[in-house]
N, C-alpha and C positions, 0 to 999 in steps of 0.2 A: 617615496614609496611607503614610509611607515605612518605616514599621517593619511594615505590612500587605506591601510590594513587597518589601522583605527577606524576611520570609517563605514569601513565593512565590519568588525567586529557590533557596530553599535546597531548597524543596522540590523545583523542578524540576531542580536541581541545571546552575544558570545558570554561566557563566565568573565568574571575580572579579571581574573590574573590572565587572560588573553591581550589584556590592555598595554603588557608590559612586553616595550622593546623582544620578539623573539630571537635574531640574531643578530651578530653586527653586522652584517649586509644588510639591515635596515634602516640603520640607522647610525653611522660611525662616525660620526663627526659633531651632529645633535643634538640639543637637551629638548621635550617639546612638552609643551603646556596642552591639560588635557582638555580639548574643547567640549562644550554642552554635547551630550547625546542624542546622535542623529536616529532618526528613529522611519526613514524613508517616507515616500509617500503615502498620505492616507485615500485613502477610494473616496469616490463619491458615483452619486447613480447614473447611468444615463441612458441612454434610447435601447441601446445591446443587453446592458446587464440590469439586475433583479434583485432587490434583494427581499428575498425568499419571499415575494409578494399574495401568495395564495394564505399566511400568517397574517394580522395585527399585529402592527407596531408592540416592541417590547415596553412593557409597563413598570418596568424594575427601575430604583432609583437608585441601584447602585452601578449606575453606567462605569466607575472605574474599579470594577471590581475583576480580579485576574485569578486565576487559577493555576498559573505558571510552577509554583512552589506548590502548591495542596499535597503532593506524594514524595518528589525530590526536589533539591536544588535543581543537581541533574539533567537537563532539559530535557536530554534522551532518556535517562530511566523514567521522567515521569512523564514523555508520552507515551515508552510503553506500557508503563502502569497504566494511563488513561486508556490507552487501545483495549489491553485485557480486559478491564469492567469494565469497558462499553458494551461489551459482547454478553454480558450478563441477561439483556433484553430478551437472548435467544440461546440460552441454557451453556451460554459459554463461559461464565462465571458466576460466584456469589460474590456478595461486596465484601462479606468480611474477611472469607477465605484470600479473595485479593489486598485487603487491608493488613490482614497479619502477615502474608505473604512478603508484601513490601517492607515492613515495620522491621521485618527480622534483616532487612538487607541495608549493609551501609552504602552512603554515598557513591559514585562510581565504582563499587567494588562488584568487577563483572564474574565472579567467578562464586560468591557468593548470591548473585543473582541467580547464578546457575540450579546452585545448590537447592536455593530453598523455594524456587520455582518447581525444580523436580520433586522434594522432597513432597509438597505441596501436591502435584497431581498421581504420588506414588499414591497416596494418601485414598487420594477420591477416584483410583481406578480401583483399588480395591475394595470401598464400598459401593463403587460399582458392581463387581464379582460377587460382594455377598446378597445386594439386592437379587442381582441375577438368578444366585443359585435360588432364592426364598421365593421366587416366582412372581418379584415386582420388577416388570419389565419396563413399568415409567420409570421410576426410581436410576434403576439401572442405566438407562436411554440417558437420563439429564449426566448422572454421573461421568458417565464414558463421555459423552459431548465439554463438560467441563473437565474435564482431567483431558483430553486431545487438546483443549485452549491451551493450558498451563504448559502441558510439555514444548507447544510452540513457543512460547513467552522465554523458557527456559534454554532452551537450543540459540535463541538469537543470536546473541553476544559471541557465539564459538566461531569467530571470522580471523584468530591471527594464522591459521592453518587450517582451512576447514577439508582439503583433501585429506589432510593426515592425524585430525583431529577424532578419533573414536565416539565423541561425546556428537558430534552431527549426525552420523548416521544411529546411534541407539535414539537420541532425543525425536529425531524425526518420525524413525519405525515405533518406535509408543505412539506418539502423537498420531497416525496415519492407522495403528493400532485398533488404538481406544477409538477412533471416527469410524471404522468398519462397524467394530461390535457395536458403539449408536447408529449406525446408519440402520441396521439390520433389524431395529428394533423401532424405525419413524412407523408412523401412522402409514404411510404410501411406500409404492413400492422403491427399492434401491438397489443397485445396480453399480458393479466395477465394472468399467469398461477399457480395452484397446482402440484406438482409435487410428489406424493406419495414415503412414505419415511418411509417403516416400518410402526406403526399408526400413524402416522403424516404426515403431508404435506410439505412440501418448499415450500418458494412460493417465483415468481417471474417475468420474464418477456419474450416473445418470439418476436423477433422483425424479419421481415422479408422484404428479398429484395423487391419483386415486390407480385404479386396477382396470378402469373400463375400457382402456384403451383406444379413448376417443381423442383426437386431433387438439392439443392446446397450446398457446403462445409458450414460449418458449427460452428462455434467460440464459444466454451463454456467456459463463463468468471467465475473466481473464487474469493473474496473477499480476500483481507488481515487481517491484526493484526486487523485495523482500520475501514475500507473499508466499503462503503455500494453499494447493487446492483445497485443505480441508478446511482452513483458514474463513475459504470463499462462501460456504456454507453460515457463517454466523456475521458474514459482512452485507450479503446480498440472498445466498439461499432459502434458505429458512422462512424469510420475508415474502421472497417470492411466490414459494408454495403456498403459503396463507392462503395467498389472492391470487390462487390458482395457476401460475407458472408451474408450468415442470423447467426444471433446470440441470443443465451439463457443465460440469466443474472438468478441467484440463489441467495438466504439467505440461507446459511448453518450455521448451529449451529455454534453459536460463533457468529453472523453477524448479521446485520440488523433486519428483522422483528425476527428472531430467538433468536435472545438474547435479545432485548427490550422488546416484546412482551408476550415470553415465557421462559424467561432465560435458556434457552439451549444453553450451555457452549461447546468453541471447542472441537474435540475430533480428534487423531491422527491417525487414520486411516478410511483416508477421503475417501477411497475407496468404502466404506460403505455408504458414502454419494454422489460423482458424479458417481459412481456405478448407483444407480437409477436416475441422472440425464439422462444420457448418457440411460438409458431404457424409458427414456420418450422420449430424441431425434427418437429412432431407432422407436415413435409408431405416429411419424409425419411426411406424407408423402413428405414434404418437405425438409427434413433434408437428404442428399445424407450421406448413415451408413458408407457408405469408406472413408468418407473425414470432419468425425468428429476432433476438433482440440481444447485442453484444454488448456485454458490462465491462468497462474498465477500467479497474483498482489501482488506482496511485498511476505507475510510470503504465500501467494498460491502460488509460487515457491514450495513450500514443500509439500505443499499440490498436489497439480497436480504431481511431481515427484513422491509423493507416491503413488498417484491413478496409475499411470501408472506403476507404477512396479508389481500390482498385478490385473492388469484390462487391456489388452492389445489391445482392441477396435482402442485407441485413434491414428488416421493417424499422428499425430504431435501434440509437446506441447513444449509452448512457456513462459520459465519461467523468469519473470521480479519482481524479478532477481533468478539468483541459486543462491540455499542455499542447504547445509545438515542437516543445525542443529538451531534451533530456541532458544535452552540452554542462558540463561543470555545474550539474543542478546537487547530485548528491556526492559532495557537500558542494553549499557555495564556497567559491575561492576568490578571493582577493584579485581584482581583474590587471593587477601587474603579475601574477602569479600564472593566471590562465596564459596571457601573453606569451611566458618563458615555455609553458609547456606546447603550448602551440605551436613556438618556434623550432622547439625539441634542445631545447635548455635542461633536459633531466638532472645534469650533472649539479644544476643551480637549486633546480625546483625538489630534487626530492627531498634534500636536508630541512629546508621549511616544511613539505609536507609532515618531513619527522617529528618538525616539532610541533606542528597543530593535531596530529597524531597525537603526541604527546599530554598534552593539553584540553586537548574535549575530543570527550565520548562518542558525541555523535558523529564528527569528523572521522573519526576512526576508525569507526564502526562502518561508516559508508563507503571510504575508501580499500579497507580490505575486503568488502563485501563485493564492491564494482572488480576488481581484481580477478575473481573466486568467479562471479556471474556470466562477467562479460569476455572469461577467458584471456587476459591478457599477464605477461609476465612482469608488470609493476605496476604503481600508480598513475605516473604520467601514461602509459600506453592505455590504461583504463580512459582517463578523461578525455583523451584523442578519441577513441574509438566511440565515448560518448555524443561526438557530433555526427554519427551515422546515422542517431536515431533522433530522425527529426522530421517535419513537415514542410515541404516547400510551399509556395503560395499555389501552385500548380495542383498540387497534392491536396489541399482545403477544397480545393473550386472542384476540384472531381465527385468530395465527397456526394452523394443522392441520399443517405438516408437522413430522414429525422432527425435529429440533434440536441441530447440534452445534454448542456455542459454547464458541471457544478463548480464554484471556485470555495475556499475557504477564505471569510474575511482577513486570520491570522496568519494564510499560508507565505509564507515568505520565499519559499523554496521556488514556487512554479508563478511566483509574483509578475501578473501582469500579461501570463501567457494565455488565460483563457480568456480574459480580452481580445485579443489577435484573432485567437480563432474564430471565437464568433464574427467578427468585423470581417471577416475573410470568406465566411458558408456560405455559399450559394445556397444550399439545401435549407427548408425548414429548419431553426432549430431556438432555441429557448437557454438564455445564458443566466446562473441564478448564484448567486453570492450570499454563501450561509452565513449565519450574523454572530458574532461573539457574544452579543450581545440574548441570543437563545442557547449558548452552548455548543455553538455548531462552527463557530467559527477555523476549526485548527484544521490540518491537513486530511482529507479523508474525513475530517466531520467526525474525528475520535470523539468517542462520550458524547452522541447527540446521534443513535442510530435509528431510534423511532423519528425523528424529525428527518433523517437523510431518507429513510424511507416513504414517510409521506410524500414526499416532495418527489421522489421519484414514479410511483408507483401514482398518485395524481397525475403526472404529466402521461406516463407510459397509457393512463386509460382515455384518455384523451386522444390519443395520438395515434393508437391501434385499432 
C-alpha cells in the first residue's frame, strides 16, 4: 500500500515530506527505496481532442520552463495567487497589489493569508469610497471590482469551521458588498435578482448589455466546488458583455449565498436547479430563448453537462473544464484509500485522511470544504456522496446541445475525464486542450483568461 501512496504522491506531484512513511499501517514491517518519479501519462492529440488549434504552434524555446514555484512552494497558495491576478484582465486585480499581497504571507500560513488578503481589499474598498465620493465613478467601479476579488481570495482558507467561523460570513458580505457598489456603476444596466426555486429563491445577479431592451444571446454562469457568483463576473462575465452577451450569475445550493446563508448543500441533479433558472431567462424580455448558453466553472462542468442532458433548451454549453465524474476528484486519494471509504472503513481511513490533512494544504482545504458544501457530517461521508455527482454513458448520449469542452494540459485532478465525454456526445461538440505551453495549461486555465476567452467566445460565434 505504501509504495501504491508513493505513487500517487508523485503523480500528483505531492510536497516531500508526503514521501515519508505516513503511518504504520503503511508500512510495518518495511524499509523501501525511493523509485524515479512517476509523473503519469503524457497527452498526445487525436481525432476527439485539440490542442487549442485556432492558435500557432508555441514558439518559445523554453519548453521546460514551469511556473509551479513563481508565488509559493505551496501548490495551493500559489494557485490561488495565480487565480487572483489572473483576473487582473478584467478589473479584478493589479499585479503589484497581488505581488505585495502574497510577499507579506508566509508559506502555508492560512491565517495570515487571511489577514493580508483582507487587509489588502480594506485598502482598495476605501479608495473606492473616496473616488466615489469625488465623482470618479470609473475609478471607483475598478476599485470595488478589485477589492470584491481580494475579499474572495481572503475568505478561502476559513473551511476548518466554516458554519461557526465569523470570518465566512463578514469576508463573503464585503466581498458581495464591494461587487454591488461596481455593479451599479458598469457601463450597462445591473440588476439583483430572486429567482424562484421550488419555495425558495436563488439569488443573484442579471447584468445587461445596453438599455434597449432588445433580445440577446444570453450566458448563464454556473459556480464550482468553491466559486462564488461574484467570482463569475471576472471568470466569464465581464468577457461576455464585451461581445455582447447579457449574462445571469446564480447561488445554487451548495454556493455562495445558498450554503452560507442557508446551508443548502449541493445536490446532483442540477437540472432541478438551472431548470428554473433558464425559466426566469425565457420570462425576460431581453434574454433572446434560442440563444440561451450554460457556462460551467471547474465542478459546473458537471453540473451544466447534467442540466443539459435532461433540459434541452440550452443553444450551447461551454464546460471549463469536462468532467464525468467528481468521485474522490477533490482531493485525489490514494486508490487503497478510496477502497476503504467505499467499503465504509471510516474507522481505518479517517486517521490517514488526518494526516494528509496534516500535511498539504490543498488536501485540506478540499476535504473540509466538500464536508461544509456537500453537507455531510465527515470526510469519508463527503467522498461517498461525491459519487452522486456523476454522468452515466446514458446521460452523455441524451445530451442535444453543442458542446464545448475545455481540458487543462496540467489538470491532473479531472485527468482524462473530458476525453470520455467527448468520445461519448452524440451532440455536436469540440473537445480543446489548453497548452502549458501558452499559459493555459492549469485547471480552469488560471492566469491565461484572455486566451480561455478567445477560445470560447470563437467557438460560441461560430456555433450560435
Amino acid at each position: 500500500m505504501y509504495q501504491q501512496y508513493l505513487k500517487h504522491c508523485w503523480c500528483y506531484e505531492y510536497p516531500a515530506s508526503l514521501l515519508e512513511p505516513p503511518l504504520q499501517m503503511y508500512a510495518p514491517f518495511a524499509v523501501y527505496t525511493v523509485p524515479p518519479p512517476y509523473r503519469g501519462p503524457t497527452y498526445a492529440a487525436s481525432a476527439t481532442k485539440e490542442m487549442d488549434p485556432q492558435l500557432p504552434p508555441s514558439t518559445t524555446s523554453q519548453k521546460g520552463v514551469s511556473l509551479t514555484n513563481f508565488f509559493f512552494k505551496d501548490k495551493s497558495f500559489h494557485f490561488e495567487t495565480l487565480r487572483a491576478i489572473g483576473f487582473a484582465v478584467d478589473n479584478g486585480a493589479d499585479l503589484n497589489e497581488v505581488l505585495l499581497t502574497a510577499a507579506a504571507i508566509p508559506e502555508g500560513d492560512e491565517e495570515a493569508w487571511m489577514r493580508e488578503w483582507k487587509a489588502t481589499a480594506d485598502r482598495i474598498y476605501e479608495r473606492g469610497n473616496y473616488s466615489f465620493e469625488y465623482g470618479d465613478k470609473i475609478s471607483a467601479r475598478e476599485a470595488f471590482l478589485r477589492a470584491s476579488a481580494y475579499y474572495r481570495s481572503a475568505e478561502f482558507y476559513r473551511r476548518k469551521a466554516p458554519l461557526n467561523d465569523p470570518h465566512v460570513l463578514e469576508l463573503f458580505g464585503l466581498s458581495r458588498e464591494a461587487f454591488v457598489k461596481a455593479g451599479k456603476l458598469l457601463d450597462g444596466p445591473f440588476e439583483e435578482i430572486s429567482i424562484p426555486y421550488g419555495k425558495d429563491k436563488l439569488p443573484g445577479y442579471l447584468l445587461l448589455v445596453d438599455d434597449s431592451g432588445n433580445p440577446r444571446p444570453t450566458l448563464i454562469y454556473t459556480n464550482g466546488f468553491d466559486s462564488t457568483t461574484e467570482e463569475g463576473y471576472f471568470v466569464i462575465g465581464a468577457a461576455a458583455l464585451r461581445r455582447g452577451f447579457n449574462v445571469i450569475l446564480y447561488d445554487g445550493p451548495g454556493t455562495g449565498r445558498m450554503i452560507r446563508e442557508k446551508s443548502i448543500p449541493f445536490r446532483p441533479d442540477w437540472e432541478a436547479v438551472l431548470g428554473p433558472v433558464m425559466d426566469y431567462a425565457e420570462t425576460r424580455p431581453e434574454v433572446d430563448k434560442s440563444k440561451m448558453v450554460l457556462f460551467g466553472y471547474s465542478m459546473g462542468g458537471y453540473l451544466c453537462a447534467r442540466t443539459a442532458a435532461f433540459d434541452h433548451r440550452p443553444a450551447a454549453i461551454v464546460l471549463d473544464d469536462g468532467m464525468t465524474s467528481f468521485f474522490a476528484t477533490y482531493p485525489p486519494l490514494p486508490k487503497f484509500l478510496v477502497e476503504w471509504i467505499k467499503a465504509g472503513r471510516d474507522e481505518q481511513a479517517i486517521p490517514v485522511l488526518e494526516w494528509i490533512k496534516k500535511h498539504d494544504t490543498y488536501a485540506r482545504w478540499a476535504l473540509q470544504n466538500g464536508v461544509w458544501v456537500f453537507g455531510t457530517s465527515n470526510e469519508p461521508a463527503y467522498i461517498r456522496k461525491s459519487g452522486q455527482f456523476a454522468l452515466t454513458t446514458e446521460d452523455m448520449h441524451k445530451i442535444k446541445s453543442p458542446a464545448l469542452i475545455l481540458e487543462g494540459e496540467n489538470d491532473l485532478v479531472f485527468k482524462g475525464q473530458a476525453s470520455k465525454l467527448a468520445s461519448e456526445l452524440k451532440a455536436p461538440h469540440k473537445h480543446v486542450v489548453m497548452r502549458n505551453a501558452d499559459g493555459a495549461g492549469e485547471h480552469c486555465h488560471m492566469g491565461a483568461m484572455r486566451l480561455l476567452h478567445q477560445t470560447i467566445f470563437d467557438w460560441l460565434h461560430t456555433t450560435l
